[in-house]
N, C-alpha and C positions, 0 to 999 in steps of 0.2 A: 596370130595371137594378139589379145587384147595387148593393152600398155594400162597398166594398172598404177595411178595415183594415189587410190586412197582406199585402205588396205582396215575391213574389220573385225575382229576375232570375239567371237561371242564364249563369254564364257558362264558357264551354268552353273561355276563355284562348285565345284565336285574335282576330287584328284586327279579328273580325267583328262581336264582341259590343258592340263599341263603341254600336251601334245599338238593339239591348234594352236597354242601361241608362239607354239615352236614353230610352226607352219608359216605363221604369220610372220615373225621376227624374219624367218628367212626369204621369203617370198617382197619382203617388203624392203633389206637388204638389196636384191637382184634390180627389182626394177626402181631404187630409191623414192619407194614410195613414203605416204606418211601412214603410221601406224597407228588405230586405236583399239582398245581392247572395251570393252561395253560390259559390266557386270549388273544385271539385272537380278535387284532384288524384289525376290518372290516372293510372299509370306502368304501360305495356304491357307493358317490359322487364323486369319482376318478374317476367313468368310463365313459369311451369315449363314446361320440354319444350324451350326454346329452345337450340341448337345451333349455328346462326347466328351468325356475326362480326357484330354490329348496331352497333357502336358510332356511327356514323356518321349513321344514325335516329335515337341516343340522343341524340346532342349536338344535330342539330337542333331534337327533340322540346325540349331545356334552351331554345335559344336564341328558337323561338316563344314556348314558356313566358316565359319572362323579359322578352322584348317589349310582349308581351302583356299583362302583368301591370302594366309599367310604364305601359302608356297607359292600364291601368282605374284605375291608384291617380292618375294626375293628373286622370282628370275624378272622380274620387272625392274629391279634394282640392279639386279646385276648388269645387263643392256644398255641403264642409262647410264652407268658407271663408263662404261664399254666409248659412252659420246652418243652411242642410238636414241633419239627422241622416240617417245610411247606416250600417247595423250591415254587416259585414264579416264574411264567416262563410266557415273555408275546413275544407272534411275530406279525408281521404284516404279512395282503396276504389274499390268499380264506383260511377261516375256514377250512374246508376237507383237504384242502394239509397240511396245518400247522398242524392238531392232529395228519393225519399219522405220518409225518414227525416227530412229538416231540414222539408217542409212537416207533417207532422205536430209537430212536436215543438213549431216557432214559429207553430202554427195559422194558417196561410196560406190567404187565399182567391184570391189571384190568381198565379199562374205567372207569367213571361216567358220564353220560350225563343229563341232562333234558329231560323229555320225552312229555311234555305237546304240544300240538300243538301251532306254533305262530300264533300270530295273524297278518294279510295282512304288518302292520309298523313295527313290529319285524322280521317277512321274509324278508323286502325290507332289514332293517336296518344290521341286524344282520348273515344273510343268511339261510338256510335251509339244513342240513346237514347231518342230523340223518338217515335219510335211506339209502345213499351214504356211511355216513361210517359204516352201521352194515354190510353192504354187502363185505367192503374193512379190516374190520379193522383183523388183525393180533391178537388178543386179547380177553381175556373174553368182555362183556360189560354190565352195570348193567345202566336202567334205570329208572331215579327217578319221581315218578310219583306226579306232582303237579298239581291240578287243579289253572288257574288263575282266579280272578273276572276282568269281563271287564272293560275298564278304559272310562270314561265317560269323553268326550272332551267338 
C-alpha cells in the first residue's frame, strides 16, 4: 500500500461532503499526512447564451452554498481546535480544471471525492466531474460512497 503525504478532499459545497472530509481527516490522521480540503467555486449563472429569468436557481444555488460551507468550516473548526492542521484552499472556474490544477501544484497523492450520483440541480449547480477526473487525474483516488435522501421541494 501506498504512503500517502498529501491527502485532498474535494468538496462540491453540498451536505453531502460532510462524509469525504471525514474520510480525509481520518485517513490523514493514520498516515500523518498533510490535509487539504479544495472548495471550488462554481457559478453556472456566469454563462453565456443564458436568456432565462433564473434568479430563483441562483439564490438557491447561494443558499446551499452558504449551508454548506457553514457546516464544513465547523467540523473544520472543530479538528483545528483538536491541534489537526487543514489548509483550506478555495478557487473559482470549471471544477475538473481547478482539482487538477490544485493536485498538481500541492503534489497530491491521494484524492477524496464524493461518489454519490447528483441529482439534475446539483449537476446544473455544482457540475459533474468525477468521471472526467478519474480518467485525468495524476493520483490515487478514493471514493466516498454516500447514499442521499431525495429532497422534497
Amino acid at each position: 500500500m501506498e504512503e500517502f503525504k498529501r491527502i485532498l478532499v474535494v468538496s462540491r459545497m453540498t451536505k453531502h461532503c460532510r462524509e469525504a472530509v471525514h474520510f480525509g481527516i481520518s485517513l490523514a490522521r493514520k498516515y500523518n499526512a498533510e490535509l487539504s480540503i479544495l472548495h471550488v467555486v462554481h457559478n453556472p449563472f456566469g454563462l453565456e447564451g443564458w436568456n432565462l429569468p433564473i434568479i430563483s436557481l441562483e439564490k438557491e444555488y447561494e443558499k446551499i452554498f452558504e449551508e454548506a460551507k457553514a457546516d464544513l468550516d465547523r467540523v473544520i473548526r472543530q479538528e483545528k481546535a483538536k491541534g489537526f492542521p487543514i489548509k483550506e484552499l478555495i478557487r473559482k472556474g470549471d471544477p475538473t480544471e481547478e482539482v487538477l490544477k490544485t493536485v498538481k501544484e500541492e503534489r497530491i497523492d491521494l484524492l477524496i471525492l464524493l461518489a454519490h450520483e447528483e441529482w439534475r440541480l446539483e449537476h446544473f449547480l455544482f457540475g459533474r466531474s468525477n468521471e472526467e477526473l478519474a480518467r485525468r487525474m495524476p493520483c490515487s483516488i478514493l471514493f466516498v460512497k454516500n447514499e442521499p435522501k431525495p429532497v422534497r421541494w
